[in-house]
C-alpha positions as CSV (number, residue, x, y, z in Angstrom):
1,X,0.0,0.0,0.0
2,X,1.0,3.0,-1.0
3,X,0.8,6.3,1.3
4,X,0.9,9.5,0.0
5,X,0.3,13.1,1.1
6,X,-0.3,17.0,0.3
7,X,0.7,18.8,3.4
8,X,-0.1,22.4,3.3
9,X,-0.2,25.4,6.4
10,X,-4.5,25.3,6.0
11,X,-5.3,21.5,5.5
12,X,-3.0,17.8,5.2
13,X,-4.7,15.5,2.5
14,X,-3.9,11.7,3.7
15,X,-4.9,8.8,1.3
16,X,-3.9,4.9,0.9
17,X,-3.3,3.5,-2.4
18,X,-3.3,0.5,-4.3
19,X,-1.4,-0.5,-6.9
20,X,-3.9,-2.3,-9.4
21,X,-2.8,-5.7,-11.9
22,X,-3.0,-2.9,-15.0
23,X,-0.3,-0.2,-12.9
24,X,-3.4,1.8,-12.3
25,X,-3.6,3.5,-8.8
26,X,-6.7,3.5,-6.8
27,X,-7.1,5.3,-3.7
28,X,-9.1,3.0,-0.9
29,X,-9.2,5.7,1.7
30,X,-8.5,9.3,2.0
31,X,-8.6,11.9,5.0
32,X,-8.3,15.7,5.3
33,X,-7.1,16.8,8.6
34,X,-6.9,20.9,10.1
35,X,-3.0,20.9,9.7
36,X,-3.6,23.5,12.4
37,X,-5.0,21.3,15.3
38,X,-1.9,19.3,15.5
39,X,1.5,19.9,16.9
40,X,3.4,17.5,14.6
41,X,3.2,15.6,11.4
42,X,3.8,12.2,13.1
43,X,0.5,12.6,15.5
44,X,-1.8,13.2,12.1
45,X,0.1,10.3,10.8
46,X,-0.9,8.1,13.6
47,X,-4.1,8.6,13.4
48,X,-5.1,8.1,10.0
49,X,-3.3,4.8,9.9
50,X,-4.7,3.5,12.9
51,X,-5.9,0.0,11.9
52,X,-4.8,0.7,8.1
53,X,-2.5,-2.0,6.1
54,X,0.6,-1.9,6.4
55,X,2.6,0.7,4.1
56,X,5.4,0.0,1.4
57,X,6.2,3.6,0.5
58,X,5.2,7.2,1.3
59,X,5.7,9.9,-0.5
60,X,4.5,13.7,1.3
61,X,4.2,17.6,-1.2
62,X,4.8,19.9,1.6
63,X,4.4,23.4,1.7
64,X,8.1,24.8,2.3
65,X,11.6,24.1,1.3
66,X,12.9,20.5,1.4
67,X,16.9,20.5,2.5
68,X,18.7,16.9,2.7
69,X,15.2,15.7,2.7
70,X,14.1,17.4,6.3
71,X,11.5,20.4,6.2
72,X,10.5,23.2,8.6
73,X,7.6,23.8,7.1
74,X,6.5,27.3,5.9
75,X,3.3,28.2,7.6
76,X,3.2,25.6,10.3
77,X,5.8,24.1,13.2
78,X,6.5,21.0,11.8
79,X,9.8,19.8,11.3
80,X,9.3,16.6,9.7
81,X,12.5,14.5,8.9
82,X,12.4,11.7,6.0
83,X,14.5,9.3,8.3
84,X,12.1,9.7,11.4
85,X,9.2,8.9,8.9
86,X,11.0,5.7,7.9
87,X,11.4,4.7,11.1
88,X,7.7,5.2,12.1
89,X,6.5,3.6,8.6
90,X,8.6,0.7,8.7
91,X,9.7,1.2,5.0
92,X,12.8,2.8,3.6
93,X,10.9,4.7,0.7
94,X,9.9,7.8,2.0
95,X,10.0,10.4,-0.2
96,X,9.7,14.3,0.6
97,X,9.2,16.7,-2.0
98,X,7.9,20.6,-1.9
99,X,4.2,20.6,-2.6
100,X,5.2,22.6,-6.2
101,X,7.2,19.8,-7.0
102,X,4.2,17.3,-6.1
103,X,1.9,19.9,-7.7
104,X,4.0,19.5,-11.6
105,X,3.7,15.6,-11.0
106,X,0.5,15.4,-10.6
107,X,-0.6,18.1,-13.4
108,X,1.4,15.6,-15.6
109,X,-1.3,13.1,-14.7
110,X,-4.6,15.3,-15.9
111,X,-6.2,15.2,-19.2
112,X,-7.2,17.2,-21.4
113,X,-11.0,17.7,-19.5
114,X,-9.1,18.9,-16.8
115,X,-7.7,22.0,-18.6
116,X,-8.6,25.4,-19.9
117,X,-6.2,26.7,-22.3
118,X,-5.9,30.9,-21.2
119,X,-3.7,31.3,-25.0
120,X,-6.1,31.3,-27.8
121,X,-2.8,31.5,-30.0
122,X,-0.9,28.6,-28.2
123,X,0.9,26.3,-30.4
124,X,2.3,23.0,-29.0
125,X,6.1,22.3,-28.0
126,X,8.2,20.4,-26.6
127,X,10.3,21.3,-23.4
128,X,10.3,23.0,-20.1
129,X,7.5,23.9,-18.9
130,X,6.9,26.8,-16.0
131,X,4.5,25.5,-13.4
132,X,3.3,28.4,-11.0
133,X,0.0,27.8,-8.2
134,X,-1.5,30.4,-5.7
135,X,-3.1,29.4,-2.8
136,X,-3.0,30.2,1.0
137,X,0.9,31.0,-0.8
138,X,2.6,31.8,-3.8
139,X,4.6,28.0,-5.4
140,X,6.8,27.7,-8.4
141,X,8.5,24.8,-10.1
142,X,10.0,23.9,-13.0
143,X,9.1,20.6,-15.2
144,X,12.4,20.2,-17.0
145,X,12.6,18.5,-20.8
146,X,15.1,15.9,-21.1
147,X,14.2,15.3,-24.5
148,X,12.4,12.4,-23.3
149,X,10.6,13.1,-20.5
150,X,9.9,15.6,-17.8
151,X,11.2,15.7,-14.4
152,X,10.0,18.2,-11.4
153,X,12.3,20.7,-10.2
154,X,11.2,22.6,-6.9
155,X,11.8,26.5,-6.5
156,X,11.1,29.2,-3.6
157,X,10.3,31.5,-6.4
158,X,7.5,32.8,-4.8
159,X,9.3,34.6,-2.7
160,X,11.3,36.6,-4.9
161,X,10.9,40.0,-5.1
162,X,7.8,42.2,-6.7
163,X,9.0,44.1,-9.6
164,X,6.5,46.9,-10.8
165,X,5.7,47.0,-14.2
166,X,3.8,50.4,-14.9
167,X,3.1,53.6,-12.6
168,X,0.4,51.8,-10.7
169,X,2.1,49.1,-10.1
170,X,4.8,51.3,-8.6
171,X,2.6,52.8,-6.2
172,X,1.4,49.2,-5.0
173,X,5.7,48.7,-4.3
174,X,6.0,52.0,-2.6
175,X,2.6,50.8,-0.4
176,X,3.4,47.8,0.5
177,X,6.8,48.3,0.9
178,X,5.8,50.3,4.0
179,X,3.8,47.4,5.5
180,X,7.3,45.0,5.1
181,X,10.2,47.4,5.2
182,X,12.4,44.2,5.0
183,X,11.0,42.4,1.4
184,X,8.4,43.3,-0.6
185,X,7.8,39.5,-2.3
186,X,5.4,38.3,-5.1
187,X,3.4,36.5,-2.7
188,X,2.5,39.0,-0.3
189,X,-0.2,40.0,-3.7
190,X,-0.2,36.3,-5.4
191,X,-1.7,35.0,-2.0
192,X,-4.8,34.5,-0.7
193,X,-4.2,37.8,1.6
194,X,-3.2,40.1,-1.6
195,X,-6.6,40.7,-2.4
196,X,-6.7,42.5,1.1
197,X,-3.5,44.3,0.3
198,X,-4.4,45.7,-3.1
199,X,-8.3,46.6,-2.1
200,X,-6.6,48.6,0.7
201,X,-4.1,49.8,-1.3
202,X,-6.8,51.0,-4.1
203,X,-8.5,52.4,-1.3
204,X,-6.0,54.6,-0.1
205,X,-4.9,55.7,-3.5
206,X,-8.6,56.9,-3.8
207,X,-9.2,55.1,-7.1
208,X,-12.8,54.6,-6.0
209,X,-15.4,54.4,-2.5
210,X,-14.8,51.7,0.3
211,X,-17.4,48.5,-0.9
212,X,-19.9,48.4,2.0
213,X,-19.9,44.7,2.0
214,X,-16.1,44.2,2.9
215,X,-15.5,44.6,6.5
216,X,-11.7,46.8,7.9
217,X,-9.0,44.5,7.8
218,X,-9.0,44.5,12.0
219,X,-12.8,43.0,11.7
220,X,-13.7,40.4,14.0
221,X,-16.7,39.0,12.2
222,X,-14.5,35.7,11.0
223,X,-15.6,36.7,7.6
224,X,-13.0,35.7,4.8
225,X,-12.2,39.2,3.7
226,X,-9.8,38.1,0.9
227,X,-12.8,35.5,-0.4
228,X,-15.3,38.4,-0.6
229,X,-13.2,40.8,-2.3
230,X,-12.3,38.1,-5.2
231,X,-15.7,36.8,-5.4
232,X,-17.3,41.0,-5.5
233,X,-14.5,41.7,-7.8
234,X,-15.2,38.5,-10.1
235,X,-19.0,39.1,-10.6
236,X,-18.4,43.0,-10.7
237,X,-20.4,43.7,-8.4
238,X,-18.1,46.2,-6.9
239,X,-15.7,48.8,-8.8
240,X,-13.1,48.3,-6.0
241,X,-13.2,45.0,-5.3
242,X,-13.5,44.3,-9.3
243,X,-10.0,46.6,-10.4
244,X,-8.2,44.6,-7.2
245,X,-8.9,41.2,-8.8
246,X,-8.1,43.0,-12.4
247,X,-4.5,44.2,-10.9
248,X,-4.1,40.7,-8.9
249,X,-4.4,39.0,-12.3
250,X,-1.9,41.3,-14.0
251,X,0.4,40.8,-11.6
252,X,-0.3,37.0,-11.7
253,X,0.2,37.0,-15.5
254,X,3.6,39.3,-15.4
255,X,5.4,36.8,-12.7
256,X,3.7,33.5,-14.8
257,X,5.9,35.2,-17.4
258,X,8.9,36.1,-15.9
259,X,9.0,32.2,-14.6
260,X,8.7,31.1,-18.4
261,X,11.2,33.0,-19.0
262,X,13.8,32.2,-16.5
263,X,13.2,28.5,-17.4
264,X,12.8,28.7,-21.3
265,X,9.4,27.1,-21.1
266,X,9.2,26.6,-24.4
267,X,6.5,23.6,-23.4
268,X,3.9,26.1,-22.0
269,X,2.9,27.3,-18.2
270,X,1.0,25.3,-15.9
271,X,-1.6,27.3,-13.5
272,X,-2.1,25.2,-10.5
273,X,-3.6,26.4,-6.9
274,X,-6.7,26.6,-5.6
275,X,-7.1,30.6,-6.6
276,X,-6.9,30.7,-10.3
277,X,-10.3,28.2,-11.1
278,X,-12.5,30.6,-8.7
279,X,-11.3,33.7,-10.7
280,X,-11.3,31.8,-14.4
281,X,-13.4,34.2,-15.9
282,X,-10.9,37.3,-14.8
283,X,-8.0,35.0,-16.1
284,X,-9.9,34.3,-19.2
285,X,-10.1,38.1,-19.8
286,X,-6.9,38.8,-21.8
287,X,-5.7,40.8,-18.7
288,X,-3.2,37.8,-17.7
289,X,-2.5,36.9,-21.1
290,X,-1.3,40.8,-21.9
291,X,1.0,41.2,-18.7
292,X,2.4,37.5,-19.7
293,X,3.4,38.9,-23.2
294,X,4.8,41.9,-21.9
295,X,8.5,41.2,-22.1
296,X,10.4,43.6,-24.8
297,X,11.6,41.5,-27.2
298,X,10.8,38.5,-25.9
299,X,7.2,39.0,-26.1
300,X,6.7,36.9,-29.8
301,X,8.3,33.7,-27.5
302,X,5.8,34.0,-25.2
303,X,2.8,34.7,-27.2
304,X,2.9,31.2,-29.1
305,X,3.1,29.8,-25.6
306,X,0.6,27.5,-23.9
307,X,-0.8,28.8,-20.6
308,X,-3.3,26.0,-19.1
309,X,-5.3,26.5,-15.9
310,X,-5.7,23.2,-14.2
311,X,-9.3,22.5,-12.6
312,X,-8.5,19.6,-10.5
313,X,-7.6,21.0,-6.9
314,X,-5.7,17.2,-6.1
315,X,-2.8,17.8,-8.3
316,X,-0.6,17.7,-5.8
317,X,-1.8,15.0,-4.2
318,X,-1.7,12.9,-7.0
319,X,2.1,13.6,-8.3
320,X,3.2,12.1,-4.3
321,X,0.9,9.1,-5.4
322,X,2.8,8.6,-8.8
323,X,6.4,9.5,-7.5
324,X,7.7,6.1,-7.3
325,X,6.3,5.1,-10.8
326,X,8.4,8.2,-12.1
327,X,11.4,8.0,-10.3
């Protein structure tokens, strides 16, 4: 039996699998635990395989970097060490790989249902391709082209710094840049929480009237202010809320294409995370598209490119299932 895992800072996905007589994998049992009501790793572990088969191999996407195969995870207080998780598994293959890495696996795995092509000019090709996801975080990864097959390569990209691309866009920096005097990173906007951030910076810039659905950022309600804003701004409901998604998916479409860049994805960009299907229409709007293509000289590269939006929300889950088979 096969255990694999997508651990993130909001929720850990758990689920068994069996390899079947045809090499097909089917999961017999899967669990999504609060990553937040636990103290380790090892104590979610224990309880989902309480009275489970035993397990051959493991394979875990985590959110946060993966050094010498240990990883203090990003948004959580887990250390969780490959070796210890031998030791508790009873199997040598344990496998830990950052939840982008996972993430490019698993897209791998989709087909074509699963997709929605965001390049009306796309044409196919083979090679790299740029994988980028945001979520409760900003991921990047790289699927490098052998010539033969691709293989995952994990970055911290996210967290590399914003770089303003227009007069607005230099505001934003000078904004935010005031809220973290330190580093001014692409996920601080390609986050969950950079909808807050740019409403209240559009807000303060006077571009137009507080919505009066969208509580301060200090409210207490437990309203999901971020989820509002997107979901306002998607349906135009709101002129605020609406030009914070428009500037969130321009931003979103400039770093997608700085990433294709830096890895010569000649194969195309993979949009993972569980952001980008809730604000398709937006992405589908030819604002992303526009700030992808805006690179100077390079901009004919990039404008044959394709740029797919992937609709199943279990990619990463299903790249730590097929690991072994592709290793």
């Amino acid at each position: 039996m096969i255990l694999a895992g997508d651990i993130g800072g909001t929720k850990t996905v758990l689920a068994l699998v069996a390899k079947q007589d045809d090499g097909q994998l089917l999961i017999r049992h899967e669990q999504i635990f609060a990553s937040g009501d636990f103290g380790r790793f090892e104590d979610i572990l224990q309880l989902f395989l309480l009275d489970k088969p035993a397990v051959s191999a493991a394979c875990f996407g985590i959110a946060g970097p993966i050094v010498n195969q240990r990883c203090q995870t990003t948004n959580l207080p887990w250390l969780i060490d490959a070796s210890d998780l031998q030791d508790l598994l009873g199997t040598p293959k344990v496998r830990l790989l950052n939840d982008l890495e996972a993430m490019a696996l698993g897209m791998l795995q989709l087909d074509a249902s699963e997709w929605v092509e965001l390049n009306p000019q796309a044409q196919a090709q083979p090679g790299n391709i740029a994988v980028i996801a945001a979520g409760t975080g900003l991921g990047e990864a790289v699927l490098y082209w052998d010539g033969q097959r691709h293989h995952a390569m994990a970055t911290e990209g996210g967290h590399s710094s914003f770089a303003a691309m227009n007069a607005q866009q230099d505001a934003l920096l000078a904004y935010l840049r005031a809220m973290f005097p330190a580093h001014v990173s692409y996920e601080r906007i390609l986050s969950g929480i950079g909808f807050s951030h740019l409403y209240d910076f559009l807000l303060a810039s006077g571009f137009a009237p507080a919505c009066p659905a969208v509580p301060a950022p200090d409210n207490q309600s437990g309203m999901d202010r971020n989820a509002l804003i997107s979901r306002l701004g998607v349906m135009g409901e709101d002129a605020l809320c609406q030009e914070a998604v428009r500037l969130w998916v321009e931003i979103y479409g400039a770093e997608a294409g700085n990433l294709a860049l830096k890895s010569l994805a000649s194969g195309g960009v993979f949009i993972g995370g569980g952001i980008g299907p809730k604000i398709r229409p937006v992405l589908e709007s030819g604002v992303f598209l526009k700030a992808f293509t805006a690179k100077g000289r390079f901009q004919s590269f990039l404008s044959t490119l394709s740029i797919k939006l992937a609709l199943n929300p279990k990619t990463p889950l299903l790249g730590a299932m097929h690991y072994f088979d592709a290793d």
